[in-house]
Residue frames relative to the residue before (quaternion, step in Angstrom):
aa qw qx qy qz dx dy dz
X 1.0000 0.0000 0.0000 0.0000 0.00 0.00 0.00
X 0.6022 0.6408 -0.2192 0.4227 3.50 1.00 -0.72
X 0.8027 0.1696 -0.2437 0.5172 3.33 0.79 -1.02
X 0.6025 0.4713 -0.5366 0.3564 3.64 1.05 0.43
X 0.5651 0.4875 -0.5332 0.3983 3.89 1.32 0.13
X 0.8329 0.2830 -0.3431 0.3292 3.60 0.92 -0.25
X 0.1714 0.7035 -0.5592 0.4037 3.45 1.39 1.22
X 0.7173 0.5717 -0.0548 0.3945 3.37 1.14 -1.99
X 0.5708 0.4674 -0.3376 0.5846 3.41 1.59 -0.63
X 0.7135 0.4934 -0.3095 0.3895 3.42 0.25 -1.01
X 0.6626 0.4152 -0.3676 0.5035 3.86 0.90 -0.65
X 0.5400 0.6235 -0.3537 0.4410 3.21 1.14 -0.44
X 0.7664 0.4097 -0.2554 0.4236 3.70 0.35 -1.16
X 0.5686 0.4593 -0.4471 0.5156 3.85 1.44 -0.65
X 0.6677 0.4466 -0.3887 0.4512 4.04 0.67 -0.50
X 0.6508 0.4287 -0.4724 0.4117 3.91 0.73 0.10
X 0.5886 0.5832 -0.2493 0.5013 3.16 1.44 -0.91
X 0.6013 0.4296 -0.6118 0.2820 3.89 0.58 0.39
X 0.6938 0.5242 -0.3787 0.3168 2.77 -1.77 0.60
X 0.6405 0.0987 -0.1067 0.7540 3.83 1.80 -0.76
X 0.9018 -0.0414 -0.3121 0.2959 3.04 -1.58 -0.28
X 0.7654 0.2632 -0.1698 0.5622 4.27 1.50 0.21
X 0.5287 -0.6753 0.4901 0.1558 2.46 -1.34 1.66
X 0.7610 0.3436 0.1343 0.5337 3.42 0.70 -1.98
X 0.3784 0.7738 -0.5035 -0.0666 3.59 -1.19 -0.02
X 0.0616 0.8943 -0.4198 0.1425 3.74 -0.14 0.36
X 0.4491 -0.7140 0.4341 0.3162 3.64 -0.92 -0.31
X 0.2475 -0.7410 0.6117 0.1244 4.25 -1.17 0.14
X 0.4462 0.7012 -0.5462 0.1046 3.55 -0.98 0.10
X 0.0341 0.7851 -0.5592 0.2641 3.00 -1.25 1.43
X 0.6329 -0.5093 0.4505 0.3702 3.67 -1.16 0.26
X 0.0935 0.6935 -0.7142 0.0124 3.51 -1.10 0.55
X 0.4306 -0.4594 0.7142 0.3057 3.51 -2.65 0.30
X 0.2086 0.6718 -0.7066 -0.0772 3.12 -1.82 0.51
X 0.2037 -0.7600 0.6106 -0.0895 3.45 -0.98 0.82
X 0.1401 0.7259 -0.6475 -0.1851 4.12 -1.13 0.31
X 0.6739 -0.4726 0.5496 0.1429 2.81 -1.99 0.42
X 0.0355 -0.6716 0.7399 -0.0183 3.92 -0.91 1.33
X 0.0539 -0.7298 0.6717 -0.1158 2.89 -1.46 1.58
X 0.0719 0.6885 -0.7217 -0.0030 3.65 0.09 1.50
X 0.5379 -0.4787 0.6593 0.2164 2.85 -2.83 1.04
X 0.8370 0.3924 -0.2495 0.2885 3.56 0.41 -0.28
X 0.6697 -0.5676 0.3100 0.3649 3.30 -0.64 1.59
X 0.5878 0.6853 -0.2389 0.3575 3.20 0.41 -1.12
X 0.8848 -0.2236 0.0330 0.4074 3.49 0.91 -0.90
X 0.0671 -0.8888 0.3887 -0.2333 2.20 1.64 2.27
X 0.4864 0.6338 -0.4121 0.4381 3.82 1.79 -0.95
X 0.7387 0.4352 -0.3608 0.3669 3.88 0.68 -0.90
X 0.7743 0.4263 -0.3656 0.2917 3.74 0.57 0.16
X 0.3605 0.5175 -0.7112 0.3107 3.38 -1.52 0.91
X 0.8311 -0.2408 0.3658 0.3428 3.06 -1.90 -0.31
X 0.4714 -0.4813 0.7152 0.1858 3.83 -0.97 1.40
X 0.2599 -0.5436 0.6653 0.4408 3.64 -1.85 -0.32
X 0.8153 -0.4337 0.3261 0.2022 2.52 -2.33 0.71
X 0.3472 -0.5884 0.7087 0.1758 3.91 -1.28 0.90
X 0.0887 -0.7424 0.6577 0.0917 2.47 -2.01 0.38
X 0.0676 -0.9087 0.4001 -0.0984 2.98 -0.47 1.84
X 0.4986 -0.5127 0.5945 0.3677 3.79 -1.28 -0.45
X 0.1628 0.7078 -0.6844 -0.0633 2.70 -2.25 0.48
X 0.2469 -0.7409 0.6245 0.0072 3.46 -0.91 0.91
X 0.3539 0.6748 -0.6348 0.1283 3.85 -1.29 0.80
X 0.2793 -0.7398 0.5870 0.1733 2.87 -1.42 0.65
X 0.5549 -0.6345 0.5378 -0.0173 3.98 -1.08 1.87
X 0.3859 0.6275 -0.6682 -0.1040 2.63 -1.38 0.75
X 0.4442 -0.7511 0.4678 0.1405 3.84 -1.28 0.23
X 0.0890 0.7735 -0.6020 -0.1768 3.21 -0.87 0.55
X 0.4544 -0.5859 0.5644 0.3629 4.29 -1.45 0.41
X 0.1906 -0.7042 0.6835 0.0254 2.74 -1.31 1.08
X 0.7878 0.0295 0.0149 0.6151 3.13 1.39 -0.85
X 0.8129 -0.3260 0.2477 0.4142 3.66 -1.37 -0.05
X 0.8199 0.0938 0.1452 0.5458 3.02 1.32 -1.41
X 0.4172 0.3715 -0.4121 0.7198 3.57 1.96 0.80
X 0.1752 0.6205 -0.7522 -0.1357 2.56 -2.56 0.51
X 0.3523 -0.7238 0.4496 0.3871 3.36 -1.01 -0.14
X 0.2070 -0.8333 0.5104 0.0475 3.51 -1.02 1.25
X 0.1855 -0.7030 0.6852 0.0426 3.36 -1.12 1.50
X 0.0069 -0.7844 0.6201 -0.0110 3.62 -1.47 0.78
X 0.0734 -0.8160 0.5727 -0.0277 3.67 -0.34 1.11
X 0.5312 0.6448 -0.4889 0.2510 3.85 -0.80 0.83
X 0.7068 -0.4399 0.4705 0.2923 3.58 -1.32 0.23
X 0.0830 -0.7517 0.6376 -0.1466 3.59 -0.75 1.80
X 0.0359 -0.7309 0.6600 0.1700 3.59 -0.50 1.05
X 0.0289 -0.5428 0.8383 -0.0424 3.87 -1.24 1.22
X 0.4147 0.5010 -0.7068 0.2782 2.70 -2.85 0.36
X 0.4345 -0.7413 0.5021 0.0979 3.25 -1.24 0.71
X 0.3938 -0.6511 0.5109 0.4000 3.58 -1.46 0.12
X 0.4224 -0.6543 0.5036 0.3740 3.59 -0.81 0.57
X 0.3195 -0.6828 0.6554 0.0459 3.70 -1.20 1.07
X 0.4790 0.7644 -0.2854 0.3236 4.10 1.47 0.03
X 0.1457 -0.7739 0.5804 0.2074 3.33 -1.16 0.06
X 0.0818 -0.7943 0.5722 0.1868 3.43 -0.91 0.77
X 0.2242 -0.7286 0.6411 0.0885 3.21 -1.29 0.53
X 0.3640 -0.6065 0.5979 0.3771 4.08 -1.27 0.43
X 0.8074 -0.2553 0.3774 0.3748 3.46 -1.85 0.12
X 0.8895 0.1930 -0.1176 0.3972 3.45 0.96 -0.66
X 0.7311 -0.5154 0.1577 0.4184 3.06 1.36 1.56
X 0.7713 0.4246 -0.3664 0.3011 3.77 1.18 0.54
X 0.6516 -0.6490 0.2781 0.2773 2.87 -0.94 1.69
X 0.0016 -0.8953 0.4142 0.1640 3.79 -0.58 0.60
X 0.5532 -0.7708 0.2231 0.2236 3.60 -0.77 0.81
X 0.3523 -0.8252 0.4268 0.1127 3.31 -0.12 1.68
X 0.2489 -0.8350 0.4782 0.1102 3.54 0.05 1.75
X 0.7917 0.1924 -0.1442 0.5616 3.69 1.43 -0.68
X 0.2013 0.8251 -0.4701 -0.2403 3.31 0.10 0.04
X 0.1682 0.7861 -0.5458 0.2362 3.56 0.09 1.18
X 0.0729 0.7743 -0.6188 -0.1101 3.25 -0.27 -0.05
X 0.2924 -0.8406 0.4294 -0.1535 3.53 -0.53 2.00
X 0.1881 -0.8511 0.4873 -0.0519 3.14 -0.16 1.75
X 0.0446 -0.8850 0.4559 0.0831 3.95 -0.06 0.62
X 0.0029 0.8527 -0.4914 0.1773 3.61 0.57 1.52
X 0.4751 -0.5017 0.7197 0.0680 3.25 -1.80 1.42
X 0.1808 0.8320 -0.5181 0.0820 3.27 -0.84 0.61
X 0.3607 -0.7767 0.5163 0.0062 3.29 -0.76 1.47
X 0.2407 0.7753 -0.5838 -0.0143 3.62 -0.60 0.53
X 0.1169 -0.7294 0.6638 -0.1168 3.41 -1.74 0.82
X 0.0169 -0.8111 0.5428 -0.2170 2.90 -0.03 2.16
X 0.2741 -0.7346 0.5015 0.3657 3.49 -1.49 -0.29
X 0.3740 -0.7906 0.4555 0.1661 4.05 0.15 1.07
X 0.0626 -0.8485 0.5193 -0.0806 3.49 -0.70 1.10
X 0.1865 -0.7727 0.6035 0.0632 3.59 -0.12 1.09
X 0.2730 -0.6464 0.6980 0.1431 3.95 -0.54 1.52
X 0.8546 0.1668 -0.1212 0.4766 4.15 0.10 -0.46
X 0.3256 -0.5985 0.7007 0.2116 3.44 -1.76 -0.57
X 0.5301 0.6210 -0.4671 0.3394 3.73 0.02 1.00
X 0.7502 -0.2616 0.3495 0.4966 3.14 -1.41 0.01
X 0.8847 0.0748 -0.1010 0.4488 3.62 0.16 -1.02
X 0.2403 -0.8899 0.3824 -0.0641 2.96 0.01 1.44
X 0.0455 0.8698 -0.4907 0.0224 3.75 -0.18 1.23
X 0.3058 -0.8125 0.4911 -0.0715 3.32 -0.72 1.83
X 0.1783 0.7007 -0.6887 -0.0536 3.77 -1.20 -0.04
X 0.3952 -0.5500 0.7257 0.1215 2.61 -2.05 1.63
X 0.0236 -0.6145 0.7886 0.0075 2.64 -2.97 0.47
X 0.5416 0.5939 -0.5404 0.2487 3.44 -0.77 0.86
X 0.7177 -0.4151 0.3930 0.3977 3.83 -1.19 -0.88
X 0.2909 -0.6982 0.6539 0.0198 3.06 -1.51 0.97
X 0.2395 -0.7756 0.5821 0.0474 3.32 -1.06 1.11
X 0.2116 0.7650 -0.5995 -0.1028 3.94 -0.33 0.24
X 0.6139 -0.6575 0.4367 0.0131 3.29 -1.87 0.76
X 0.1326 0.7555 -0.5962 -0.2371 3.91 0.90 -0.37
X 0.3103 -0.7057 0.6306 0.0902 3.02 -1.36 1.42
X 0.6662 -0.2359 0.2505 0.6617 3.51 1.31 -1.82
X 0.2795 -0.7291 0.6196 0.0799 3.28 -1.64 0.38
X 0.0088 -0.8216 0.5577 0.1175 3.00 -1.48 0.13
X 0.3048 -0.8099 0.4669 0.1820 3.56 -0.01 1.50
X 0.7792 -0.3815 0.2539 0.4276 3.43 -1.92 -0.03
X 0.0820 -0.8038 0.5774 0.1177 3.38 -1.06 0.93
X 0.1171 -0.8517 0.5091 -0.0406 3.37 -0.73 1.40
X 0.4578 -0.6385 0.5364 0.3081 3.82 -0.86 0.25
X 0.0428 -0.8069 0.5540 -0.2005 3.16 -0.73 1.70
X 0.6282 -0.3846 0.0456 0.6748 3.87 0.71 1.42
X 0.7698 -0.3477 0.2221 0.4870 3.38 -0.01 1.46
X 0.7557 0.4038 -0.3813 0.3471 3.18 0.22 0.70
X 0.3014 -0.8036 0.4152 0.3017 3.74 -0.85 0.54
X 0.2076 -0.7716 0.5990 0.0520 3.44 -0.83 1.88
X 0.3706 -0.6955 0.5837 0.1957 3.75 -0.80 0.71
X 0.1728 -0.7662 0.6006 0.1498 3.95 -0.65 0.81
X 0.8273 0.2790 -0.2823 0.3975 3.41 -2.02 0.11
X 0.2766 0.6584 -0.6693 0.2053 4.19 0.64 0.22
X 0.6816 0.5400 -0.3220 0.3743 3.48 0.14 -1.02
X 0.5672 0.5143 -0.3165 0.5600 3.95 0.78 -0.69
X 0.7243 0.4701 -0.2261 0.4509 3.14 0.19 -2.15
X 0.7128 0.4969 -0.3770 0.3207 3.78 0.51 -0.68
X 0.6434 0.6021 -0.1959 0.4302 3.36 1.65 -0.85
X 0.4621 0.7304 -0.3891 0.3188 2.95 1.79 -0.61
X 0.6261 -0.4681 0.4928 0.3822 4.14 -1.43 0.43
X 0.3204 -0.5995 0.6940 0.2372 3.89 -0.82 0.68
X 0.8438 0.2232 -0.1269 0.4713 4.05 0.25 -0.19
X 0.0288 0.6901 -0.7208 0.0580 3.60 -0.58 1.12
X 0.1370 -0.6729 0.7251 0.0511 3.33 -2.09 0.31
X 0.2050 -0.7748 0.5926 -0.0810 2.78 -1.29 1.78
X 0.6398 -0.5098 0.4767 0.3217 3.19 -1.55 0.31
X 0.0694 0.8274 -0.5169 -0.2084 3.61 -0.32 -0.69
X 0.2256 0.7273 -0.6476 0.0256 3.64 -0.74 0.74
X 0.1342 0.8164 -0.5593 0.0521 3.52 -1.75 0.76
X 0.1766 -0.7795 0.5753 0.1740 3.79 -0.98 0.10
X 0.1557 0.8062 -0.5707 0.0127 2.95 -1.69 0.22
X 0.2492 -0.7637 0.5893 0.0864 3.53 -1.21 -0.10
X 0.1981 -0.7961 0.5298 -0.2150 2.47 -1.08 2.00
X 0.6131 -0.6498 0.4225 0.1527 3.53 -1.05 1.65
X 0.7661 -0.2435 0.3170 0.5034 4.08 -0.39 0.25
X 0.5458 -0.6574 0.3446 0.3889 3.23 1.10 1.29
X 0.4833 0.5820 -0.4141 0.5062 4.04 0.99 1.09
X 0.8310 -0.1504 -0.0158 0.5354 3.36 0.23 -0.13
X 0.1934 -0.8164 0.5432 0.0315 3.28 -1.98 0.86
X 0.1431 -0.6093 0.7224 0.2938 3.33 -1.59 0.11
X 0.1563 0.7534 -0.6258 -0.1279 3.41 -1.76 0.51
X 0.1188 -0.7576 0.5944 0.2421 3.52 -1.27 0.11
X 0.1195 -0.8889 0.4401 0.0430 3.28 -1.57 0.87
X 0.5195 -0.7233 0.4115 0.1940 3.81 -0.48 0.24
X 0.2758 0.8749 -0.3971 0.0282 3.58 0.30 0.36
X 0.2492 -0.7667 0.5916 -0.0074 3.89 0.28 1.60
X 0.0232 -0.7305 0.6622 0.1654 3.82 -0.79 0.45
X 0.3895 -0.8074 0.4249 0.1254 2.82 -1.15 1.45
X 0.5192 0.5559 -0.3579 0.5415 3.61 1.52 -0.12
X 0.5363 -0.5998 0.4732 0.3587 3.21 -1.43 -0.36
X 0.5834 -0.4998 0.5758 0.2797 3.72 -1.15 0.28
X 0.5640 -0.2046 0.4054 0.6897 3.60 0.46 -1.28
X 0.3463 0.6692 -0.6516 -0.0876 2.62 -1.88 0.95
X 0.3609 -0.7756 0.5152 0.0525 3.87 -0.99 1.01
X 0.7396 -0.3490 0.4118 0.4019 3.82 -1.50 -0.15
X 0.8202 0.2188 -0.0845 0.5218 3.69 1.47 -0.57
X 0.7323 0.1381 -0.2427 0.6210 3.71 1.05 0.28
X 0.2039 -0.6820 0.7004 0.0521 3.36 -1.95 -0.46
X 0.0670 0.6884 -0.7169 0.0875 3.90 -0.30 1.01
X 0.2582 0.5805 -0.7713 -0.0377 2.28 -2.07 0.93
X 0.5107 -0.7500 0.4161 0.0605 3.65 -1.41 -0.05
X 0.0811 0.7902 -0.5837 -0.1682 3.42 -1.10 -0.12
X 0.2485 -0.6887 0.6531 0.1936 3.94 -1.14 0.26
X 0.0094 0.6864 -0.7271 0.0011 3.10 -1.25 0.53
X 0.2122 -0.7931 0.5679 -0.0587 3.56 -1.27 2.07
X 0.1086 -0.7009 0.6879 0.1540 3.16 -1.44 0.15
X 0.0713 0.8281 -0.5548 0.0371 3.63 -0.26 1.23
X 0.2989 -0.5989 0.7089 0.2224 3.75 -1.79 0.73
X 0.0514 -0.7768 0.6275 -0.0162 3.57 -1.03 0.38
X 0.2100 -0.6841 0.6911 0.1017 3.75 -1.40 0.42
X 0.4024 -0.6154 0.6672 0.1190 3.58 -1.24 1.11
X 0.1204 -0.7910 0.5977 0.0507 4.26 0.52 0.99
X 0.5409 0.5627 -0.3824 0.4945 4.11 1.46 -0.48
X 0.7702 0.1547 -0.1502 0.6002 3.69 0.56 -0.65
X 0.7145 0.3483 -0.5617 0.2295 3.08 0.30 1.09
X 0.3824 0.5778 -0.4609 0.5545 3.32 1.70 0.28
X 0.5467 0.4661 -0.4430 0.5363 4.13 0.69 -0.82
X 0.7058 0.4747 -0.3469 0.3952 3.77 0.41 -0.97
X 0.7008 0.3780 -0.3170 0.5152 3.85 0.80 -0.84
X 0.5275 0.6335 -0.3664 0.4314 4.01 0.88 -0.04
X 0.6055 0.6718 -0.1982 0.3778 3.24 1.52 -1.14
C-alpha cells in the first residue's frame, strides 16, 4: 500500500510541476542483459575470471525532462533495474556430488538514479535522440544461486552478495527515436564504473544493456486538451 501511495505522489508532483521546473515527464520499461565480471589476482584461480553469461532482466522508471535548448535537455530517470547474471558453475558437496542448480540466476534488485544530457539530432515527426551522463544504482535485495541440496532448496553466494557495495556508479549511454514527442523506443549501455565488491583476491564489476518502450504522459494530457 505504501509504495502505491508514493508511486501516486510522485506522478502527482511531475503533474504540478508542468509548466516550471518540467518540460516532459512519463514512464519506460523493457527487457534488458546484465552480466558481471570476476577478476581474481591469484594464479590459482585465474580459470574463474571473465564474464558469467548474460541475465535477463526488467526495468521500470518513471522520466522526467527539462529544455535547455531547442535540441538539448536534461534527463532525470528514477525506477527499479533488475541486473545480475546467470551462473555458468558447477557445484559439487565435500564428497564429489555434483548438485542441481534449480535457479541459476543470481538476482540483483537495484534503485536506480539516472542523470543524463538528451540530444535531439533533428526536428520531425520521427525524432532520433542520444543520451550521455551517470547512473546511480541502489542494492535493495538479492537472490543468489538456488540449488537442491538433499531435497532441499539451499541458496548459494549470500555471504559475497552480502559484502557486496549498497551503491555502484555507472556510465550511461543510449539512443532512440521518438514519435510526435508521444511515444518511444530506446536502447542503452550501462558499464559500472565502481566496483560490485572488491577484496585482496577478487574484483566485480558489470554492465546492463536495455531495450525500453516509453510514453511522454506530458504530451499526452497536452494532446487530450487539444
Amino acid at each position: 500500500m505504501n509504495k502505491i501511495i508514493l508511486s501516486f505522489l510522485i506522478v502527482l508532483s511531475f503533474t504540478k510541476a508542468e509548466g516550471q521546473l518540467i518540460d516532459h515527464f512519463g514512464l519506460k520499461t523493457g527487457p534488458g542483459l546484465s552480466n558481471l565480471h570476476w577478476k581474481y589476482y591469484y594464479d590459482d584461480f585465474s580459470d574463474l575470471s571473465g564474464w558469467r553469461d548474460n541475465m535477463t532482466g526488467f526495468s521500470g522508471q518513471l522520466f522526467a525532462e527539462k529544455d535547455i535548448h531547442k535540441y538539448f535537455s536534461l534527463h532525470t530517470a528514477l525506477g527499479y533495474i533488475q541486473k545480475g547474471y546467470k551462473n555458468d558453475l558447477k557445484f559439487t558437496t565435500g564428497e564429489g556430488e555434483e548438485l542441481e542448480v534449480k535457479k541459476p540466476n543470481v538476482l540483483l534488485h537495484q534503485l536506480s538514479l539516472d542523470i543524463s544530457l538528451k540530444v535531439n539530432l533533428m526536428n520531425s515527426d520521427f525524432m532520433p535522440y542520444i543520451l550521455t551522463g551517470l547512473r546511480g544504482d541502489y542494492l535493495l535485495d538479492y537472490r543468489g544461486v538456488i540449488v537442491d541440496f538433499h531435497g532441499n532448496d539451499s541458496e548459494l553466494d549470500k555471504e559475497l552478495i552480502d559484502d557486496f557495495n549498497k551503491f555502484t556508479l555507472g556510465a550511461l549511454m543510449g539512443a532512440g527515436l521518438i514519435y510526435k514527442n508521444l511515444v518511444f523506443l530506446e536502447m542503452e549501455y550501462n558499464p559500472v564504473l565502481t566496483k560490485y565488491f572488491k577484496s585482496d583476491l577478487i574484483a566485480i564489476t558489470g554492465h546492463y544493456f536495455g531495450l525500453t518502450a516509453g510514453l511522454n504522459i506530458h504530451q499526452l494530457i497536452k494532446n487530450k486538451k487539444q
